[in-house]
Backbone bond lengths (Angstrom), bond angles and torsions (degrees), N, CA, C in turn:
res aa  C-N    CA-C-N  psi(-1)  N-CA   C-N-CA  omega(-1)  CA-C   N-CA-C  phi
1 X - - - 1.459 - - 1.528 110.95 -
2 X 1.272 115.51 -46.24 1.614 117.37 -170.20 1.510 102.38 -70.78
3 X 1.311 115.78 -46.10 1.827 126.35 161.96 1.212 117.60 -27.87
4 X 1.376 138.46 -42.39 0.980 161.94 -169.09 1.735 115.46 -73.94
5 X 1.541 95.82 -53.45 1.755 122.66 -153.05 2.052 73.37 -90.33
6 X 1.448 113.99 -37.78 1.807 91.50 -176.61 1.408 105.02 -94.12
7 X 1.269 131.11 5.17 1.707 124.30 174.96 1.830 79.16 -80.34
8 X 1.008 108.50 -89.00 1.561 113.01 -158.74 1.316 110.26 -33.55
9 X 0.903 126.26 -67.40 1.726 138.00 178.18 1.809 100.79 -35.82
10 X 1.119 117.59 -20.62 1.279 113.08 -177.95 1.280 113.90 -113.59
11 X 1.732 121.20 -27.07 1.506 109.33 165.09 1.597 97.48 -83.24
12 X 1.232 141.23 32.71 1.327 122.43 163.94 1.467 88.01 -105.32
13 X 1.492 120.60 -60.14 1.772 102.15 -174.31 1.413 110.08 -33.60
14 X 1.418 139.87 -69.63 1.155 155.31 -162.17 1.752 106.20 -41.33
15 X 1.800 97.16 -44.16 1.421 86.78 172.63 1.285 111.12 -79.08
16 X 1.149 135.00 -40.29 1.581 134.11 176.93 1.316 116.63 -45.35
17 X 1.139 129.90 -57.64 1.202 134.48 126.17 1.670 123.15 8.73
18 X 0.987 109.50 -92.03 1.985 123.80 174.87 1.170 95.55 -54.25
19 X 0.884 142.62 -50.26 1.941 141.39 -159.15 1.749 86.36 -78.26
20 X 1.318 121.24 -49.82 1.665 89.21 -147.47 1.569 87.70 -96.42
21 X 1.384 124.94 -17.33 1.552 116.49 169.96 1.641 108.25 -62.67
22 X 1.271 138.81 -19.33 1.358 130.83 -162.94 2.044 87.31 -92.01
23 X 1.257 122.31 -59.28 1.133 111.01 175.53 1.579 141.80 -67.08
24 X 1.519 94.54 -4.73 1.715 105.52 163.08 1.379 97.25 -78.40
25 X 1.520 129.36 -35.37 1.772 120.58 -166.28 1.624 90.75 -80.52
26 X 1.229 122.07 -29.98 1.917 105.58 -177.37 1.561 98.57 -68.82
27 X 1.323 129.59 -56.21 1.894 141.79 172.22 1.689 81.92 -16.91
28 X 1.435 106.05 -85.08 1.422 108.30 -126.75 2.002 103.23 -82.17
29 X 1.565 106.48 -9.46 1.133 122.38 179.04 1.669 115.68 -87.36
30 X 1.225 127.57 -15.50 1.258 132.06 168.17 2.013 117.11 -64.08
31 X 1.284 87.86 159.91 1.503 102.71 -148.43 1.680 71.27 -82.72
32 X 1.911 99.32 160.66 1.527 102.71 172.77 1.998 108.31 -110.74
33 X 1.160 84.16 161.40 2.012 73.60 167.44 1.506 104.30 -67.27
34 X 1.175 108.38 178.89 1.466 113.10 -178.81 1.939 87.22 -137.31
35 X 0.763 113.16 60.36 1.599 110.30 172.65 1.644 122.14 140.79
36 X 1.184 134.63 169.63 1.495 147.57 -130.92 1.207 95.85 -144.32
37 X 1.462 148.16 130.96 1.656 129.32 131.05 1.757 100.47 -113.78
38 X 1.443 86.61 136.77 2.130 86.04 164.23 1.362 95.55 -95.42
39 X 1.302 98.12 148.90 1.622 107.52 164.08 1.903 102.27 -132.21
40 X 1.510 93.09 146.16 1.398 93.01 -156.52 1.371 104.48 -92.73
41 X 1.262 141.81 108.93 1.915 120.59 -139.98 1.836 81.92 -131.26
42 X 1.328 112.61 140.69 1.550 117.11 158.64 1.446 132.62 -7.20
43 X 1.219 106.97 -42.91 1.702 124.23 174.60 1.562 122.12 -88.43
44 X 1.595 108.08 -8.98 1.505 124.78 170.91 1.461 100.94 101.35
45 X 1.638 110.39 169.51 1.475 108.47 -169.86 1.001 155.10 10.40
46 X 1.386 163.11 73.85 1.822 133.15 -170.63 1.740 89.18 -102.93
47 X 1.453 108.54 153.47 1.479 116.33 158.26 1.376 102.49 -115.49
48 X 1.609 129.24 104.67 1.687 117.23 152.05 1.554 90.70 -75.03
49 X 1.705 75.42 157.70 1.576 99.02 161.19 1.758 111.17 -103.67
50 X 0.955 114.10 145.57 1.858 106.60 176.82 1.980 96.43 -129.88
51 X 1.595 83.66 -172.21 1.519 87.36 -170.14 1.734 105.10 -120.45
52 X 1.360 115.33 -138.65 1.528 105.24 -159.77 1.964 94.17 -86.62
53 X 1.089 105.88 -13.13 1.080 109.40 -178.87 1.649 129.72 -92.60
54 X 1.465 110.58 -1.48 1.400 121.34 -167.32 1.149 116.46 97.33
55 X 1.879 116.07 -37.83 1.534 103.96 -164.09 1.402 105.18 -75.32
56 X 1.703 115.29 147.64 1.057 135.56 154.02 1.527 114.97 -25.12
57 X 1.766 111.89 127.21 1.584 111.69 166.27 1.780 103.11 -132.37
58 X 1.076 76.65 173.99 1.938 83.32 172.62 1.321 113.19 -83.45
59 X 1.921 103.98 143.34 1.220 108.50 -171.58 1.729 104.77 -59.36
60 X 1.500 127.61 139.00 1.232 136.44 129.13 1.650 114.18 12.71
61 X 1.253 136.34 120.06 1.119 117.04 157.90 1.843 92.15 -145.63
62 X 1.462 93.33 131.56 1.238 111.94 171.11 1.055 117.86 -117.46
63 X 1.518 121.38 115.15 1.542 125.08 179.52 1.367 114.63 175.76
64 X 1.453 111.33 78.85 1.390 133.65 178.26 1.298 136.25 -93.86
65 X 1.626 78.30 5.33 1.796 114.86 -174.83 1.286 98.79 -98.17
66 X 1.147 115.93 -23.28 1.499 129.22 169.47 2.077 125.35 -50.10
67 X 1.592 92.56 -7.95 1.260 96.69 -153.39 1.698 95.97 -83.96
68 X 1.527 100.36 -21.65 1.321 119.14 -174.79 1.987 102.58 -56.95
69 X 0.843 105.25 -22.89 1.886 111.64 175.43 1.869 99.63 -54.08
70 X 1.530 114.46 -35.39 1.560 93.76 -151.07 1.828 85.95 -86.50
71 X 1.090 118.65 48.23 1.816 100.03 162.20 1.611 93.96 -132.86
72 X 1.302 108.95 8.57 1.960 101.02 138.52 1.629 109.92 -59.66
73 X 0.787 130.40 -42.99 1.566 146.74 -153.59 1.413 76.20 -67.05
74 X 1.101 132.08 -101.44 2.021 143.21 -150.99 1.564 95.98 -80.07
75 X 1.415 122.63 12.28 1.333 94.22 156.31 1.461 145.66 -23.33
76 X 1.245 130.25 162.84 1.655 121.26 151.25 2.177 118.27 -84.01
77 X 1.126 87.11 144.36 1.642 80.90 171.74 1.133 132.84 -81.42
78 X 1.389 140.89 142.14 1.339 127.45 -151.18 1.547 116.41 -61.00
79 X 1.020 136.75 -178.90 1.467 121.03 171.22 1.586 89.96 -120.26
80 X 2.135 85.88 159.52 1.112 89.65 178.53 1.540 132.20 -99.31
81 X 0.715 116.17 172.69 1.710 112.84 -173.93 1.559 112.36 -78.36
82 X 1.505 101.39 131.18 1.692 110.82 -159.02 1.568 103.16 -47.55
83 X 1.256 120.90 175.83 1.552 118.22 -179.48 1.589 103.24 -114.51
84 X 1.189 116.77 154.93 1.730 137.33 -123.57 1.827 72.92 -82.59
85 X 1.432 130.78 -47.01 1.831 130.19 -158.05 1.559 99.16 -50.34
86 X 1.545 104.42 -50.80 1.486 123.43 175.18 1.316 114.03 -29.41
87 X 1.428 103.90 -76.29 1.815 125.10 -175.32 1.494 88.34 -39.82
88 X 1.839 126.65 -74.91 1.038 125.75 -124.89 2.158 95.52 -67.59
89 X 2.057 90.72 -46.72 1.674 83.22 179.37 1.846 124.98 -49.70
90 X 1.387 117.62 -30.65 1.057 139.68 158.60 1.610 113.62 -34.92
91 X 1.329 126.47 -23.49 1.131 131.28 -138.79 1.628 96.87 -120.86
92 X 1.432 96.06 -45.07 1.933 110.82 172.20 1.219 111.98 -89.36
93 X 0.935 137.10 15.91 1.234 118.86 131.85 1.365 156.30 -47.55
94 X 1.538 142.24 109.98 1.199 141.79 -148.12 1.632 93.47 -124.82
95 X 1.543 92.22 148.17 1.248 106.07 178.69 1.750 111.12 -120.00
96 X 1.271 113.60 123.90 1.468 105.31 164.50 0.932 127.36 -48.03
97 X 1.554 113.96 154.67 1.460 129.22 172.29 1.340 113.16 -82.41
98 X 1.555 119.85 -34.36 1.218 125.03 178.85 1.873 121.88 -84.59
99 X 1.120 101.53 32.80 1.800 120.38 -168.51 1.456 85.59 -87.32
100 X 1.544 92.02 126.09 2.149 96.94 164.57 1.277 115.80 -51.26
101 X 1.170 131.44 -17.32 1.611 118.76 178.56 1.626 96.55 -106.93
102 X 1.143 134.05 42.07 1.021 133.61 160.56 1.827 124.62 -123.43
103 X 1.434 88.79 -27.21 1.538 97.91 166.98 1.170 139.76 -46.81
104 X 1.316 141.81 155.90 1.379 132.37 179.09 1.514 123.48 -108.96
105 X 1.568 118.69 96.31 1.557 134.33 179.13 1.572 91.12 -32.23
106 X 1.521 107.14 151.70 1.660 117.87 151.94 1.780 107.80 -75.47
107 X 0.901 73.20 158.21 1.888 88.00 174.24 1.924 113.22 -78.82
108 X 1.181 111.33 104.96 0.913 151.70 152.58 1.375 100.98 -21.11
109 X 1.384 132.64 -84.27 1.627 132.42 -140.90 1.808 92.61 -69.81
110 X 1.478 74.66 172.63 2.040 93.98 -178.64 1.662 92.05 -166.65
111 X 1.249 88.02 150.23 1.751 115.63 -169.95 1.384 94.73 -56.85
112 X 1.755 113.11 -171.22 0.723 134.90 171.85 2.024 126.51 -74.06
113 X 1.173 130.48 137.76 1.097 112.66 160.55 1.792 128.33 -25.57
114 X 1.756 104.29 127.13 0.977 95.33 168.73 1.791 137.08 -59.11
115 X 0.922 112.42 -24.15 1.767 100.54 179.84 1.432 100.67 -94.42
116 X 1.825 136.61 32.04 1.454 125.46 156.23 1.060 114.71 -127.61
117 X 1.321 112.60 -5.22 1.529 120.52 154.12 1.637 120.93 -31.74
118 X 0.971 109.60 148.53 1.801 105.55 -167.16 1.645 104.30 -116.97
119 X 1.852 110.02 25.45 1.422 114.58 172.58 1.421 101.05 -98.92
120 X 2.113 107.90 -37.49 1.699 109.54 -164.56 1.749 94.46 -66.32
């Protein structure tokens, strides 16, 4: 079963993958305008863009970074917030005193060698 859930899960990246690599190469492979006109219209400014020929094209849009939006789509769903019985058993819980990580090591250190001692 889990074999399964990682074959698929991985020919879907692969397609996600091919799909949004084929439309970053159309993005970055499209022809550009070669020029600007403002036109000064009632409502203030417009800039078309046109091409070598004058006619009107569509503005430029670059944003292939954009593609990164579709893993809203397969998100995870939020989780929900534990339920209050949980918290409270959570709450009675006691911990021993006699727990190995609760114990108390002896002390470790020791003086100095006897012959640098500054009593010999």
């Amino acid at each position: 079963m889990t074999r399964a859930i990682h074959i698929t899960s991985r020919l879907l990246l692969v397609l996600l993958l091919i799909l949004t690599g084929q439309a970053l190469a159309v993005a970055r492979g499209a022809p550009l305008p070669t020029g600007q006109v403002e036109l000064c219209t009632g409502t203030g400014p417009v800039m078309v863009f046109v091409d070598e020929d004058g006619q009107p094209v569509r503005a430029p849009h670059y944003c292939p970074e954009g593609v990164l939006s579709l893993l809203h789509a397969v998100a995870l769903p939020e989780l929900a917030a534990p339920r209050a019985a949980a918290i409270r058993r959570a709450a009675r819980l006691s911990f021993s005193a006699t727990a190995p990580s609760l114990r108390r090591l002896p002390p470790l250190a020791r003086g100095p060698p006897r012959g640098l001692s500054p009593a010999a």
